[in-house]
N, C-alpha and C positions, 0 to 999 in steps of 0.2 A: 457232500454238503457240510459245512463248517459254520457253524453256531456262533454269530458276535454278541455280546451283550449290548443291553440297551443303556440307555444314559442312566440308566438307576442301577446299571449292573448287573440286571437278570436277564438269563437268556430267553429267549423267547419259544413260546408254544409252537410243539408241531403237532402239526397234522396226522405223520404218519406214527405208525407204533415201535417203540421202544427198539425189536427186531430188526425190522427195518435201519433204522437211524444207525445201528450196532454194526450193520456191513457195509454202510457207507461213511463211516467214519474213516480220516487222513493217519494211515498207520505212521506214515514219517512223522507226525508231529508228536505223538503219543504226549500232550497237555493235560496237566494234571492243574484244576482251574476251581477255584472256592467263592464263585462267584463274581468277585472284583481281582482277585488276583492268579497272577500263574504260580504253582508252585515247585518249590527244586522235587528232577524224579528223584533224587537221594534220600532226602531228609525229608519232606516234605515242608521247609521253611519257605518265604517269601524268598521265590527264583529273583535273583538282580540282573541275569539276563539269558542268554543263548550261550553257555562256556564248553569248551571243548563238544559240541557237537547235541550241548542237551541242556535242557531250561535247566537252570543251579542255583544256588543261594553263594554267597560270597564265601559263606567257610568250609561249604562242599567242593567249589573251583579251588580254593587257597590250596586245601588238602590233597584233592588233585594231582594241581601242579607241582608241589613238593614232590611228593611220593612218585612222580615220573621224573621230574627236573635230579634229583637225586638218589633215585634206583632204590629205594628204600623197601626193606624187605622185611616186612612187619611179623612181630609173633604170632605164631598162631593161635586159632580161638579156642579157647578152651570150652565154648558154650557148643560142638558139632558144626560149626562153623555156620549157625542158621541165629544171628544176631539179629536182631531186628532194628531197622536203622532209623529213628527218629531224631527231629529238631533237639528234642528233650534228652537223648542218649545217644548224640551220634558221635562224641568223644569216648564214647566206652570200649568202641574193640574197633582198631583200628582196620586188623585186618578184613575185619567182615563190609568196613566200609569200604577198601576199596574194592573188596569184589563184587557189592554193590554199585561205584560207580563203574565198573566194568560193567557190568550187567545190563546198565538202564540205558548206556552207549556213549558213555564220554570214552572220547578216543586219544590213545598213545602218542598219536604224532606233536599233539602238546598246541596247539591250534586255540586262542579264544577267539569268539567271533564279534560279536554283538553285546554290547551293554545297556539294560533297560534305564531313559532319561528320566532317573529319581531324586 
């Protein structure tokens, strides 16, 4: 079952509990959604679309594709390598970002798909 929002933006009441709704959610989409907007699984900033395989914001796709497009082999973290990747700090350790976008499933073969009409 997939939840759309209403014209005011809020998703609508269900019926069943919480549990339920948890093991009928669409694991391919894994949507990370603030109401009105979708947001990047990286950074959590306003996704611009579908990039490499996963809702992204434009300087999550940018960095991406760089970092594939030219093999870049970033320093590594000096924080355990357990950065935590926000809007707010997500130029701070390069490396932990891309093994977060590795992580959330943006994929190597370098593929954008889809752009949200902004």
């Amino acid at each position: 079952m997939i939840l759309s929002p209403d014209s005011s933006g809020q998703l609508p009441e269900s019926t069943t509990d919480s549990n339920t709704m948890a093991s009928h959610r669409e694991p391919a989409l894994n949507l990370e959604f603030d109401g009105t907007t979708v947001l990047c699984r990286v950074c959590g900033d306003k996704a611009s679309g579908f990039h490499y395989g996963v809702h992204s914001c434009e300087g999550c796709k940018g960095f991406f594709r760089r970092s594939i497009q030219q093999k870049i082999q970033y320093r590594p973290c000096t924080k355990n390598q357990q950065c935590s990747i926000l809007r707010i700090n997500r130029n701070r350790c390069q490396y932990c970002r891309l093994k977060k976008c590795i992580a959330v499933g943006m994929s190597r073969d370098g593929k954008c798909y889809k752009h949200y009409g902004i």
